[in-house]
VEXPAKE-431642 format. One record per atom (N, C-alpha, C): chain; residue in one letter; atom name; x, y, z; residue number from 1. Coordinates in Angstrom, 1 decimal. Layout:
N
chain:A | resn:A | name:CA | u:X | v:Y | w:Z | resi:NUM $
...
END
This chain:
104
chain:A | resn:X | name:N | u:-91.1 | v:-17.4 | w:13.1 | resi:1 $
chain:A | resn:X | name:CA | u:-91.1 | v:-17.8 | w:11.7 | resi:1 $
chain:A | resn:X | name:C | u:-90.2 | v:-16.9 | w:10.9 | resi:1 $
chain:A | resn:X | name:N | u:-89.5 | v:-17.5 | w:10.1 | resi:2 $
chain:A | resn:X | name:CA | u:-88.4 | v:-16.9 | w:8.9 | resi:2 $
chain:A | resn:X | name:C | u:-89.3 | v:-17.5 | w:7.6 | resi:2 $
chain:A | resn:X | name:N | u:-89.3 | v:-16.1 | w:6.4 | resi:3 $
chain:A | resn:X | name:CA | u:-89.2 | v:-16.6 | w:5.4 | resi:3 $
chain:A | resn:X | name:C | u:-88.1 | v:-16.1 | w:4.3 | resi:3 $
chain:A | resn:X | name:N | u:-87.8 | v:-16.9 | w:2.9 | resi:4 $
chain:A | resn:X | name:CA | u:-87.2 | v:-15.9 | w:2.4 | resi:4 $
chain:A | resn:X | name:C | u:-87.4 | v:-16.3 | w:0.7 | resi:4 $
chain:A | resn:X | name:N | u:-87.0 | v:-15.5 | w:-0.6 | resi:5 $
chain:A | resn:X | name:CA | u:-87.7 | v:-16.1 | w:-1.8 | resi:5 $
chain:A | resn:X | name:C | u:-86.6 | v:-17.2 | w:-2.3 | resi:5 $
chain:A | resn:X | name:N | u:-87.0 | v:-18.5 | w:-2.6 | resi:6 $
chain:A | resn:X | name:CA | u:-86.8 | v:-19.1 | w:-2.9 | resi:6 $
chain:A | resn:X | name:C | u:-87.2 | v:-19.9 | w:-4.2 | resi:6 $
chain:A | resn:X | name:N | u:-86.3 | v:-21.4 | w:-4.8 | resi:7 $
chain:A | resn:X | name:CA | u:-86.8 | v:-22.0 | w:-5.8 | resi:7 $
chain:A | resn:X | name:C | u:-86.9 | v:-23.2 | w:-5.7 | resi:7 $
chain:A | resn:X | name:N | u:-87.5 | v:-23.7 | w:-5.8 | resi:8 $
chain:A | resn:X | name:CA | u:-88.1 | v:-25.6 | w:-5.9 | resi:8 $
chain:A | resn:X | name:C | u:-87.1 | v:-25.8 | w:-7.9 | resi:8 $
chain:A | resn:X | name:N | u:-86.6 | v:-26.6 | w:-7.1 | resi:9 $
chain:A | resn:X | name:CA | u:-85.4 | v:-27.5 | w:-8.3 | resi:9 $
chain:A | resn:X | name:C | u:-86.1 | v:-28.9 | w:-8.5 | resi:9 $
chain:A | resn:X | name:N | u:-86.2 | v:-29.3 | w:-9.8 | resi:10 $
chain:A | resn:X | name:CA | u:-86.8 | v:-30.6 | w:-9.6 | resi:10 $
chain:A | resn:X | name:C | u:-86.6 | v:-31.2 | w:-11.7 | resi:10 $
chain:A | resn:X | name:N | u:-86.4 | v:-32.2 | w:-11.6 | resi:11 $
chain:A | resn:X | name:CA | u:-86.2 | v:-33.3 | w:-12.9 | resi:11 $
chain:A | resn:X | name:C | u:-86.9 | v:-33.9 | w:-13.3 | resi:11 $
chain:A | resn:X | name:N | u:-87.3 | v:-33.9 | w:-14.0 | resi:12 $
chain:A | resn:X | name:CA | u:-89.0 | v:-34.9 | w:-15.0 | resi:12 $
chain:A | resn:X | name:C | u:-88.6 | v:-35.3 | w:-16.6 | resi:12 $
chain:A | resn:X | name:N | u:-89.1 | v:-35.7 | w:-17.1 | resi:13 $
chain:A | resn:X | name:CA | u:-88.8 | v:-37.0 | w:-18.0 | resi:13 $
chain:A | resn:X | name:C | u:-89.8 | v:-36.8 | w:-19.0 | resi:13 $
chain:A | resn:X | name:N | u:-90.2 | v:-36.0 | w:-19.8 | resi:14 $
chain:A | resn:X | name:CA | u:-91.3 | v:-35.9 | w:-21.0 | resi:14 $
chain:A | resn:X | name:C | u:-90.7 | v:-36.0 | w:-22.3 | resi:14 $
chain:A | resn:X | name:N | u:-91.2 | v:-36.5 | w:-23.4 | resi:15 $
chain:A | resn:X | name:CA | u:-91.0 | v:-36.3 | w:-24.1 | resi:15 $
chain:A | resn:X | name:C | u:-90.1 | v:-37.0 | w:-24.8 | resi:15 $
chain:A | resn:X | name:N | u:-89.1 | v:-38.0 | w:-24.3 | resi:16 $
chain:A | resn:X | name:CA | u:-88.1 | v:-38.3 | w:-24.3 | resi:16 $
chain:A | resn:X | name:C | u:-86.9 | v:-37.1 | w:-24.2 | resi:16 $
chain:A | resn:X | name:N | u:-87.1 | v:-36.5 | w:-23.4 | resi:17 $
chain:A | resn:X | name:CA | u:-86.2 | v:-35.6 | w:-23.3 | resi:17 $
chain:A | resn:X | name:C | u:-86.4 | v:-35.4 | w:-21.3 | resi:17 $
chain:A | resn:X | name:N | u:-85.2 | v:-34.6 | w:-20.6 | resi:18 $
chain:A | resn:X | name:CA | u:-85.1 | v:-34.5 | w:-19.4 | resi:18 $
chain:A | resn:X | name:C | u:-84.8 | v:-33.0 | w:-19.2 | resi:18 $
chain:A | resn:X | name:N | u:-85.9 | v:-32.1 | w:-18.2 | resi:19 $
chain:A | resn:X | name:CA | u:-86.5 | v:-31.3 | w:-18.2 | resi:19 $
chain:A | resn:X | name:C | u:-85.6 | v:-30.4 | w:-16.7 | resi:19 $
chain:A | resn:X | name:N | u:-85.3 | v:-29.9 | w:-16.6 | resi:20 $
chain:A | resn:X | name:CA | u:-84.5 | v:-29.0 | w:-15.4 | resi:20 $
chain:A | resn:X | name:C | u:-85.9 | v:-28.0 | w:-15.2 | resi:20 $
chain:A | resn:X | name:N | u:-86.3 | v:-28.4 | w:-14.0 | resi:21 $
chain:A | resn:X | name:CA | u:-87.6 | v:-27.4 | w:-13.5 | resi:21 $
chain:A | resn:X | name:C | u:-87.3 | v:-26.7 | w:-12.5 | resi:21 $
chain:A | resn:X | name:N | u:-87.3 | v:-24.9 | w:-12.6 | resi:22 $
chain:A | resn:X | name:CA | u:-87.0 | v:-24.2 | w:-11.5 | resi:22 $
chain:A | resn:X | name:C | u:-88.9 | v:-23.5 | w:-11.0 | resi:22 $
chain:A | resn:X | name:N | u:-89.5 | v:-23.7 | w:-10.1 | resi:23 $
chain:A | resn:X | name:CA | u:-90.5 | v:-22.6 | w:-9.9 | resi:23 $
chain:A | resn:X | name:C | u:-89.9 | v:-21.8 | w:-8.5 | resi:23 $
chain:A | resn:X | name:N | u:-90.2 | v:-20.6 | w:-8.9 | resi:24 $
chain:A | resn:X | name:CA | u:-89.9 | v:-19.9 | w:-7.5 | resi:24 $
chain:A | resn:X | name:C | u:-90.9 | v:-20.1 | w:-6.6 | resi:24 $
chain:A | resn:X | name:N | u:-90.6 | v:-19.8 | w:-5.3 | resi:25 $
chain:A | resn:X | name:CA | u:-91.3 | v:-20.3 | w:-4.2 | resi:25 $
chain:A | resn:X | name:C | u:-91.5 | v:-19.5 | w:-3.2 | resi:25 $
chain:A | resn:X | name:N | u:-91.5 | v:-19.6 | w:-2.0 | resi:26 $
chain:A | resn:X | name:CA | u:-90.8 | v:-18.9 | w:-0.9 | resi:26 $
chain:A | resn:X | name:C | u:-90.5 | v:-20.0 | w:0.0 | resi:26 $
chain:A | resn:X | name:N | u:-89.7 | v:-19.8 | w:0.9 | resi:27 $
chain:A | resn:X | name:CA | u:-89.4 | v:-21.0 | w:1.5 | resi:27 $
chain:A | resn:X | name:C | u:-89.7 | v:-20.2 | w:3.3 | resi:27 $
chain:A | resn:X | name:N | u:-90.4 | v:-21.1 | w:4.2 | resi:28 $
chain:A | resn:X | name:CA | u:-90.8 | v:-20.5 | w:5.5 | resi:28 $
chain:A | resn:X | name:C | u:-90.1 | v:-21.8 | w:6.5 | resi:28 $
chain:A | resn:X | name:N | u:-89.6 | v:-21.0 | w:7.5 | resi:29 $
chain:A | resn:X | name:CA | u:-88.8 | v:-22.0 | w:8.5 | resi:29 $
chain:A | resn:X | name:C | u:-89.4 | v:-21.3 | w:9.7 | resi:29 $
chain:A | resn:X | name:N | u:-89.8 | v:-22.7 | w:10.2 | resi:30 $
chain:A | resn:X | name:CA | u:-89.4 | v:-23.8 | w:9.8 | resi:30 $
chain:A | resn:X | name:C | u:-90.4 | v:-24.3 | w:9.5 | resi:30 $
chain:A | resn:X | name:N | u:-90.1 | v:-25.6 | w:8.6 | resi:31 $
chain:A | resn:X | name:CA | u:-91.0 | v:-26.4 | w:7.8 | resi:31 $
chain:A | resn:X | name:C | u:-92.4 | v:-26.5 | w:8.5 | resi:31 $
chain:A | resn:X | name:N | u:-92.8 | v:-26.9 | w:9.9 | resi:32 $
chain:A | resn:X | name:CA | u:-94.2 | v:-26.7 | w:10.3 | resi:32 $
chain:A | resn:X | name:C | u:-94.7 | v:-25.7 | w:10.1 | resi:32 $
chain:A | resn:X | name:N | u:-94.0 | v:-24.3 | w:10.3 | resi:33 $
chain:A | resn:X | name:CA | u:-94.7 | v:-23.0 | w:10.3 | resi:33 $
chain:A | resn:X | name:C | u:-95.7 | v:-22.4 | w:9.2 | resi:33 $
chain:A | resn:X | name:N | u:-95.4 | v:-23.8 | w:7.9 | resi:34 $
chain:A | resn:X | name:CA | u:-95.9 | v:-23.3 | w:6.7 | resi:34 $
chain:A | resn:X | name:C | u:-97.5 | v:-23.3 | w:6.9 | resi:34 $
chain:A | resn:X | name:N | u:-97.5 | v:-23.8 | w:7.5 | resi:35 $
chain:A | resn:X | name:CA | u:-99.7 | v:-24.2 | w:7.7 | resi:35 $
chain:A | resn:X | name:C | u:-99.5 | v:-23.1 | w:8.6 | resi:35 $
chain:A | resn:X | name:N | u:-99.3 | v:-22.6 | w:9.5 | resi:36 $
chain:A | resn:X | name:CA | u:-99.9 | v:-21.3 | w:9.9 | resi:36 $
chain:A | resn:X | name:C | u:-99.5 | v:-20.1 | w:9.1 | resi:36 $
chain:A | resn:X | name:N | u:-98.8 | v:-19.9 | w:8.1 | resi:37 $
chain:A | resn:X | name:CA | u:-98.4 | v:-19.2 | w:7.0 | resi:37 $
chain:A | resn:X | name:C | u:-99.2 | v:-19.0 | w:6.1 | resi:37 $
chain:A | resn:X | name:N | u:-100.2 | v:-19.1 | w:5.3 | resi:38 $
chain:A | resn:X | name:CA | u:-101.0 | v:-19.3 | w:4.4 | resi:38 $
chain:A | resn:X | name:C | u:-101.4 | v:-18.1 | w:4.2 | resi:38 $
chain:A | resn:X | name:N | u:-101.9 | v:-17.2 | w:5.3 | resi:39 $
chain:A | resn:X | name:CA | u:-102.3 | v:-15.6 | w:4.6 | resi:39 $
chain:A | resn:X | name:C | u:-101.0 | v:-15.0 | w:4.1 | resi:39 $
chain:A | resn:X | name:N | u:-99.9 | v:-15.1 | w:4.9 | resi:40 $
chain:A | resn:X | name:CA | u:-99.1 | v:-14.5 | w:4.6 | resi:40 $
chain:A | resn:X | name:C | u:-98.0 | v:-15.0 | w:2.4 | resi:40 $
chain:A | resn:X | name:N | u:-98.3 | v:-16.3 | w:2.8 | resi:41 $
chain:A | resn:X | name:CA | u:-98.2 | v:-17.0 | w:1.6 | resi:41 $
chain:A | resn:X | name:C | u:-99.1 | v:-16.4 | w:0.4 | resi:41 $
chain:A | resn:X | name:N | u:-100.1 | v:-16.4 | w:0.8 | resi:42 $
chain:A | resn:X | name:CA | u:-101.5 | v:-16.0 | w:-0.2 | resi:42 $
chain:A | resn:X | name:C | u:-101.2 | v:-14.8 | w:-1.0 | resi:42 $
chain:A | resn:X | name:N | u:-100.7 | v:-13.6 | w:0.4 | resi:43 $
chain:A | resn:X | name:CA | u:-100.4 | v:-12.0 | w:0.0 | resi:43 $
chain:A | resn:X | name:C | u:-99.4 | v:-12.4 | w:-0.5 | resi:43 $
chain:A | resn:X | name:N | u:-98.2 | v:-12.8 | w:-0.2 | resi:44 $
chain:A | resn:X | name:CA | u:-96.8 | v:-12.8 | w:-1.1 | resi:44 $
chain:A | resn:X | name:C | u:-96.8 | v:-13.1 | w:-2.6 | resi:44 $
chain:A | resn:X | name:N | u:-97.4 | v:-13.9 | w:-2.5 | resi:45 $
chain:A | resn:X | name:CA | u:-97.9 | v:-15.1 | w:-4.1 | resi:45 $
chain:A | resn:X | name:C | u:-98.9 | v:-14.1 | w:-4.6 | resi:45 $
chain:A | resn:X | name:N | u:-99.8 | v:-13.4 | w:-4.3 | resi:46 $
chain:A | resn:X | name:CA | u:-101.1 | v:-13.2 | w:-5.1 | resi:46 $
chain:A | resn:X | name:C | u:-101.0 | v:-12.2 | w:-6.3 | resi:46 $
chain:A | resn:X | name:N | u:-99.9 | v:-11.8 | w:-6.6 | resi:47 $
chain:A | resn:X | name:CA | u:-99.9 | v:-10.7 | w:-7.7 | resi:47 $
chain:A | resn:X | name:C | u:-98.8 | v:-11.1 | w:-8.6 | resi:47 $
chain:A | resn:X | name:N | u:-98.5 | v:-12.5 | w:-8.2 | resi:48 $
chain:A | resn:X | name:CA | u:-97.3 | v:-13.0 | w:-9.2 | resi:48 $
chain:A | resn:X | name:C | u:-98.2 | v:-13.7 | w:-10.7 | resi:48 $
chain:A | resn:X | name:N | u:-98.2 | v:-13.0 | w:-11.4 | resi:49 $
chain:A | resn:X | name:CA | u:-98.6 | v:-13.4 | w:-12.8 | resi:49 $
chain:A | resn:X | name:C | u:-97.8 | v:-12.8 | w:-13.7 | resi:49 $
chain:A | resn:X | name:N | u:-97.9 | v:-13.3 | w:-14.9 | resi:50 $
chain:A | resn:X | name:CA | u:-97.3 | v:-13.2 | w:-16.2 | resi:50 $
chain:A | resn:X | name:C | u:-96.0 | v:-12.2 | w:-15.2 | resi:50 $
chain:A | resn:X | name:N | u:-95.8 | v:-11.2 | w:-15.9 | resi:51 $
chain:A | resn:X | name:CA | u:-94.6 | v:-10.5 | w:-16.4 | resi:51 $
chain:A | resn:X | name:C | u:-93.7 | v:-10.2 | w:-14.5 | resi:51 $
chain:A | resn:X | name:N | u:-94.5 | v:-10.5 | w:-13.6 | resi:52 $
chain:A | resn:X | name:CA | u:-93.7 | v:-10.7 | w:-12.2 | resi:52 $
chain:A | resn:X | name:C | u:-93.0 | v:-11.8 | w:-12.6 | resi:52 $
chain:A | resn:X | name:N | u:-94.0 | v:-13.2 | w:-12.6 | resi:53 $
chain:A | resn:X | name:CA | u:-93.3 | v:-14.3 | w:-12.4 | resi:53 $
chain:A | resn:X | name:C | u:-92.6 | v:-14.4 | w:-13.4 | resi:53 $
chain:A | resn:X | name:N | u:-92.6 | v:-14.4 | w:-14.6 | resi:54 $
chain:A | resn:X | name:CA | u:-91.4 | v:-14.7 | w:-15.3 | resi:54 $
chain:A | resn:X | name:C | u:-90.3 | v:-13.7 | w:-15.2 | resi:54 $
chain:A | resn:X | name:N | u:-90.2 | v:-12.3 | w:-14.1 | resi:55 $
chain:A | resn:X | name:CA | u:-88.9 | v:-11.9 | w:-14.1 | resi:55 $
chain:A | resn:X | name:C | u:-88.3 | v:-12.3 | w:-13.0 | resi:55 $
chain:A | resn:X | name:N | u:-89.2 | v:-13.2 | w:-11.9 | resi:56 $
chain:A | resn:X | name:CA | u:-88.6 | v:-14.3 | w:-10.9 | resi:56 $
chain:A | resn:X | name:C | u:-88.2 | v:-15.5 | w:-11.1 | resi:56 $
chain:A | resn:X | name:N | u:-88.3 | v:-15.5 | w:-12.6 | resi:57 $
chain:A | resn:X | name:CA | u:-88.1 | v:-16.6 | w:-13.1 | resi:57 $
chain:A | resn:X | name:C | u:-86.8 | v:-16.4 | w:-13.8 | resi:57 $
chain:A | resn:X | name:N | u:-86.5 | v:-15.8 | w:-14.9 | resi:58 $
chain:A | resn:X | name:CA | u:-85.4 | v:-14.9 | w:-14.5 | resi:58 $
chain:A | resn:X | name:C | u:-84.5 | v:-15.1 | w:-14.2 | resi:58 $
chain:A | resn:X | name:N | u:-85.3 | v:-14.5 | w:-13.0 | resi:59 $
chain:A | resn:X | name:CA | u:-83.7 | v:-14.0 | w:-11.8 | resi:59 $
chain:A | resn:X | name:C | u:-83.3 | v:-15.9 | w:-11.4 | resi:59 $
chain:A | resn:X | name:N | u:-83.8 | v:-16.2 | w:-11.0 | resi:60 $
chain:A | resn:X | name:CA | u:-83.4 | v:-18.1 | w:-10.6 | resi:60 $
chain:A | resn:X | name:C | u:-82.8 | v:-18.1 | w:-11.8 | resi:60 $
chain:A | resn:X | name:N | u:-82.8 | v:-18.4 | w:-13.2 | resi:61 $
chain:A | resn:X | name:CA | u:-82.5 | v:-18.9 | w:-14.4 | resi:61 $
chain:A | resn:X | name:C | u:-81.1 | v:-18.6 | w:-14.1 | resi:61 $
chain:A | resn:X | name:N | u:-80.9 | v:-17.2 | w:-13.9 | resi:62 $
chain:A | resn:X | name:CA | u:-79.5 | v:-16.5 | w:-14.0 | resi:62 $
chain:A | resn:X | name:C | u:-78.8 | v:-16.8 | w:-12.7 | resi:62 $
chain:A | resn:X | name:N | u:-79.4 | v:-17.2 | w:-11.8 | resi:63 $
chain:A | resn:X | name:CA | u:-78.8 | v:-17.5 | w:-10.6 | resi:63 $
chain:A | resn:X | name:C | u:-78.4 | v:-19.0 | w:-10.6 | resi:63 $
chain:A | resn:X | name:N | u:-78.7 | v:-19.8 | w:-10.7 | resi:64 $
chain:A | resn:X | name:CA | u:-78.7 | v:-21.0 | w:-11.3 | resi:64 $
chain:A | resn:X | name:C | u:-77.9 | v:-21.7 | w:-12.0 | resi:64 $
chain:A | resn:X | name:N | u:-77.8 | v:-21.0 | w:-13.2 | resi:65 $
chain:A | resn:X | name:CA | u:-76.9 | v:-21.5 | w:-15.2 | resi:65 $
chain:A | resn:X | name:C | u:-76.0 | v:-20.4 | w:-14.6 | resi:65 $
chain:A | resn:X | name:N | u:-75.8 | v:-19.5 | w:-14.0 | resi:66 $
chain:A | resn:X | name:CA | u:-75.4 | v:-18.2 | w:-14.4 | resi:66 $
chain:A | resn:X | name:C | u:-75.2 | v:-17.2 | w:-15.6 | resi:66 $
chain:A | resn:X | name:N | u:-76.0 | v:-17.3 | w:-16.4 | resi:67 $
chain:A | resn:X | name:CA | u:-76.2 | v:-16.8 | w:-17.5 | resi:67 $
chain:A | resn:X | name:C | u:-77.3 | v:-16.0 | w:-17.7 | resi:67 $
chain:A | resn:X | name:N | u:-77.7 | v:-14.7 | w:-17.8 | resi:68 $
chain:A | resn:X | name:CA | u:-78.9 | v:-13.8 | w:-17.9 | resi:68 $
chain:A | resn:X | name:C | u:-79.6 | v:-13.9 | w:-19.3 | resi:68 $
chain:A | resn:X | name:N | u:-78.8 | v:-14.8 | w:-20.7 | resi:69 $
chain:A | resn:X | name:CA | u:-79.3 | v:-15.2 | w:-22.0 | resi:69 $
chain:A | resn:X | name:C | u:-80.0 | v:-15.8 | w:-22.0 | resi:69 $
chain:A | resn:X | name:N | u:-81.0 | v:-15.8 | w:-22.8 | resi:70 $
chain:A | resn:X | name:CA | u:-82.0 | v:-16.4 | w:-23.3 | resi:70 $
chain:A | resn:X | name:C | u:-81.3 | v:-17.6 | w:-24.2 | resi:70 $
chain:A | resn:X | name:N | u:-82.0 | v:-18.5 | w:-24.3 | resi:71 $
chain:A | resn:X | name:CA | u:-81.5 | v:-19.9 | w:-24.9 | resi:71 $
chain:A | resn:X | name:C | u:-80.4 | v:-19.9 | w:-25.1 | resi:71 $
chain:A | resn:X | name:N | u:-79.2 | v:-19.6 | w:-24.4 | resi:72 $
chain:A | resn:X | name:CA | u:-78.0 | v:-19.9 | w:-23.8 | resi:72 $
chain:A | resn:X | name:C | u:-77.8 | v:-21.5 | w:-23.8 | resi:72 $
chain:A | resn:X | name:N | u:-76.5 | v:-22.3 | w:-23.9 | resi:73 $
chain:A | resn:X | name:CA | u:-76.8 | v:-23.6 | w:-23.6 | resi:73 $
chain:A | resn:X | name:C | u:-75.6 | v:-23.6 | w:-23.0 | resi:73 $
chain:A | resn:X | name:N | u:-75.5 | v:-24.2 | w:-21.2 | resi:74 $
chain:A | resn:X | name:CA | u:-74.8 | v:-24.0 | w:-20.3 | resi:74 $
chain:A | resn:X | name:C | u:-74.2 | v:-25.5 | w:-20.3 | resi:74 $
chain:A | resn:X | name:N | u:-73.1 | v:-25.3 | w:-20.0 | resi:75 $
chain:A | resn:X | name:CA | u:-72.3 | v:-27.1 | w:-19.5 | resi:75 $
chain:A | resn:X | name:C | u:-71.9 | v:-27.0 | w:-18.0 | resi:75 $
chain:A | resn:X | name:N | u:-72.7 | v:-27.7 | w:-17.5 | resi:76 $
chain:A | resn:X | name:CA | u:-72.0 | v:-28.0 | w:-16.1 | resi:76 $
chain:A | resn:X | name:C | u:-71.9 | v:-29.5 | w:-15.5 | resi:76 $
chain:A | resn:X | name:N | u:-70.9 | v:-29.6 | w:-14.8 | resi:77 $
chain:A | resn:X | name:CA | u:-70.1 | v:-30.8 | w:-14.2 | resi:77 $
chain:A | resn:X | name:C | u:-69.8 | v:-30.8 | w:-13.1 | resi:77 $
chain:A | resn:X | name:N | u:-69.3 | v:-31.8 | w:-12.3 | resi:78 $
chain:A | resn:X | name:CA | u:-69.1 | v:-31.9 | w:-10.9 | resi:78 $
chain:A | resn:X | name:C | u:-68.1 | v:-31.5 | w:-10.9 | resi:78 $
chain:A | resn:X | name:N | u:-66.9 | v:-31.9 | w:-11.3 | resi:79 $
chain:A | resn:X | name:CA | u:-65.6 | v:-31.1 | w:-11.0 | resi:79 $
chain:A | resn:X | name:C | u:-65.3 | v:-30.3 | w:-12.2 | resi:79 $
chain:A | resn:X | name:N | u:-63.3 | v:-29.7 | w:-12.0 | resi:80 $
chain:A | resn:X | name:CA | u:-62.9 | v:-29.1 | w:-13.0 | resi:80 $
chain:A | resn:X | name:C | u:-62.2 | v:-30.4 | w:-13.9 | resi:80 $
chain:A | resn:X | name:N | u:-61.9 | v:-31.1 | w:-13.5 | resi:81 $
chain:A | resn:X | name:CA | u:-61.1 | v:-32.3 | w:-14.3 | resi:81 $
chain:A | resn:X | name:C | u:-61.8 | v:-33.5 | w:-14.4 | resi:81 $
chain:A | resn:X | name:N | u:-61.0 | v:-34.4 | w:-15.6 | resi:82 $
chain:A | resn:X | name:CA | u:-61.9 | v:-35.2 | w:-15.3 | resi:82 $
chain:A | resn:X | name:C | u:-62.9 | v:-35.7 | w:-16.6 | resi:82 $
chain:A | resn:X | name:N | u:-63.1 | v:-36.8 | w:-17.0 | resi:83 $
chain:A | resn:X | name:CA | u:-64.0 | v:-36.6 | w:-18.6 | resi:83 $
chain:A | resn:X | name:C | u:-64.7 | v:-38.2 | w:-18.5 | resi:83 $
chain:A | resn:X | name:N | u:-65.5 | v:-38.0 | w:-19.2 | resi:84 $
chain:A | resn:X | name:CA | u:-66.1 | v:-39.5 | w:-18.9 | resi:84 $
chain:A | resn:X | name:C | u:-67.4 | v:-39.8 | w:-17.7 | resi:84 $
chain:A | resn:X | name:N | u:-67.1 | v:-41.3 | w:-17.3 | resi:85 $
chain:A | resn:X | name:CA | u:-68.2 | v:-41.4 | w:-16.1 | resi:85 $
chain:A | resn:X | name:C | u:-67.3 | v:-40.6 | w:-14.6 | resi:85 $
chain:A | resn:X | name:N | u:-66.6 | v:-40.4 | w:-14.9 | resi:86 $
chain:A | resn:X | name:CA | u:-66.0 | v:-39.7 | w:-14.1 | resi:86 $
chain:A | resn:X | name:C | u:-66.2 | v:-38.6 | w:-13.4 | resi:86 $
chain:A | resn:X | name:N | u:-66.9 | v:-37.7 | w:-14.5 | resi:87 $
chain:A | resn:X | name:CA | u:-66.8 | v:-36.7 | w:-14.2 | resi:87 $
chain:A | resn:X | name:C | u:-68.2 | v:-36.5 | w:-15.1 | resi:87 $
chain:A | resn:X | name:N | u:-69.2 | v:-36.6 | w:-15.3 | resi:88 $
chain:A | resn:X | name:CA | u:-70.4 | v:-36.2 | w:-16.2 | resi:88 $
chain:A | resn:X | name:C | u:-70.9 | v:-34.7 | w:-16.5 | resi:88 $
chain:A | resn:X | name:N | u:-71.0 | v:-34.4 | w:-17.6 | resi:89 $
chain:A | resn:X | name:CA | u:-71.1 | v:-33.3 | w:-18.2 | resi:89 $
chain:A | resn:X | name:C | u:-72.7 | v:-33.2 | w:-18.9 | resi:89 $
chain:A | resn:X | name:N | u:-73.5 | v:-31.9 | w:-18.1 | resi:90 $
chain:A | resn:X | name:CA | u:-74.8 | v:-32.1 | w:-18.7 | resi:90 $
chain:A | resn:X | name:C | u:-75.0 | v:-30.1 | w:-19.6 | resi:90 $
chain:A | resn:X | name:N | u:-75.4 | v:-30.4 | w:-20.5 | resi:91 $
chain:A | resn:X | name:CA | u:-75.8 | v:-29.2 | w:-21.1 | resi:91 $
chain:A | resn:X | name:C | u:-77.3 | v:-28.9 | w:-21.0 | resi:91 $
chain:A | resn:X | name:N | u:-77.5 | v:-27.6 | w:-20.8 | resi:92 $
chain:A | resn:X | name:CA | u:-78.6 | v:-27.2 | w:-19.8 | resi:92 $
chain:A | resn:X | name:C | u:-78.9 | v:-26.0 | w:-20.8 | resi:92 $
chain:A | resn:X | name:N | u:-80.2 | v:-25.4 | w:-21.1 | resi:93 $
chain:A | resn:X | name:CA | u:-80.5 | v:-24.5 | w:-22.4 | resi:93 $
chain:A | resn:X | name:C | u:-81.2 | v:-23.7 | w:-21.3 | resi:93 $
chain:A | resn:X | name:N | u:-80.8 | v:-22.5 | w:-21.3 | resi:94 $
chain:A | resn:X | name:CA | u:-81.6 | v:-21.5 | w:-20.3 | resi:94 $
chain:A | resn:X | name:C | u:-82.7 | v:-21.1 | w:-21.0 | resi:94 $
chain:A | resn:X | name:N | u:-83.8 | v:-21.3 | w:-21.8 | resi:95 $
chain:A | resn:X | name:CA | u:-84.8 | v:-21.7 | w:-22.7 | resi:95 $
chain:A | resn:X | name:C | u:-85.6 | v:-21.4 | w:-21.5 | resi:95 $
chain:A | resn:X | name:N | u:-86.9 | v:-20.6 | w:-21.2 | resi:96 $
chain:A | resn:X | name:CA | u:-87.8 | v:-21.5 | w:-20.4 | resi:96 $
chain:A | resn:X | name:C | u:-88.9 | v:-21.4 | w:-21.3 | resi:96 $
chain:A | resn:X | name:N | u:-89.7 | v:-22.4 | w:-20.5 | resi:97 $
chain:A | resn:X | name:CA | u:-91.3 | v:-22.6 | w:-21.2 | resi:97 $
chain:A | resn:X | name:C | u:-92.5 | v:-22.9 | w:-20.4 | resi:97 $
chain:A | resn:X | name:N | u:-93.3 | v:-22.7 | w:-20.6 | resi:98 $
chain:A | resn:X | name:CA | u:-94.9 | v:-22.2 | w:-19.6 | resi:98 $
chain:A | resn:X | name:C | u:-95.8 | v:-23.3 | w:-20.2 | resi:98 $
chain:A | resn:X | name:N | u:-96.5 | v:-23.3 | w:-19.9 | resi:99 $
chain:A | resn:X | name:CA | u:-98.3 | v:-24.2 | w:-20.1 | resi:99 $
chain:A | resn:X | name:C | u:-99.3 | v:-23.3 | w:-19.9 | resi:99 $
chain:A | resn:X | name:N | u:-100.1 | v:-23.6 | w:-20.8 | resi:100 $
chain:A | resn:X | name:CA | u:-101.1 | v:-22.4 | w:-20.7 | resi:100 $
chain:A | resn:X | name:C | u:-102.7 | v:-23.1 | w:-21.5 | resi:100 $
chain:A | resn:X | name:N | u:-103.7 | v:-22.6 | w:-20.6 | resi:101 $
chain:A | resn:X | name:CA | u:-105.0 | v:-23.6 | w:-21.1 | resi:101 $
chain:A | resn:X | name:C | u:-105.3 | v:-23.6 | w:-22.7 | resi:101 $
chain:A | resn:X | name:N | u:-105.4 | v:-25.4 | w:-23.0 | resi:102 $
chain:A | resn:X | name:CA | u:-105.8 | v:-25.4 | w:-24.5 | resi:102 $
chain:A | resn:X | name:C | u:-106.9 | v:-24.5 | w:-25.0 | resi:102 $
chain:A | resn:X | name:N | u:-107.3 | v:-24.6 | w:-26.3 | resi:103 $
chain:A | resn:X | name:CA | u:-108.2 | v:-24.3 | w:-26.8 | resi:103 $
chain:A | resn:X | name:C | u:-109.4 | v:-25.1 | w:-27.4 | resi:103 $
chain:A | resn:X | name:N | u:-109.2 | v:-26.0 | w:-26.8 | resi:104 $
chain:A | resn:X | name:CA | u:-110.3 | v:-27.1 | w:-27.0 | resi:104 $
chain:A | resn:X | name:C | u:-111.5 | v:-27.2 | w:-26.1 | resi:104 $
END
């Protein structure tokens, strides 16, 4: 079994707005190995709260946009040339934001 820290990339739709979701992870190879991984998962993961995770969070942000700023707003595209449907251009706000239990 290999593991190493990783991020789960993923796209969602709230709000009328489209959301760039990074959580860090770890990633175990190979993919079956992950069900006998679970203690080891458990210890890796178990002390990631508040001020760990968001500076692994972070580090993906900056790895990612490549930008270490806070609410930064990054443009990136498939090529260097190019404008239009051709070439699509999305701006990406290195902003992050959390969920945290109501008060109701």
């Amino acid at each position: 079994m290999t593991w190493a820290e990783a991020v789960r990339v993923s796209i969602d739709f709230r709000n009328g707005r489209l959301w760039l979701l990074l959580e860090p992870d770890i990633w175990i190879g190979p993919t079956r190995a992950r069900k006998v991984a679970v203690d080891f998962l458990d210890a890796r993961r178990g002390d990631r709260f508040n001020k760990k995770f968001n500076d692994l969070l972070d580090a993906w942000v900056h790895i990612v946009l490549g930008t270490p700023e806070r609410n930064a707003e990054v443009s990136l595209s498939l090529f260097e040339n190019g404008t239009g449907a051709e070439n699509p251009c999305f701006l990406i706000s290195s902003r992050t934001a959390f969920a945290r239990r109501g008060t109701e």
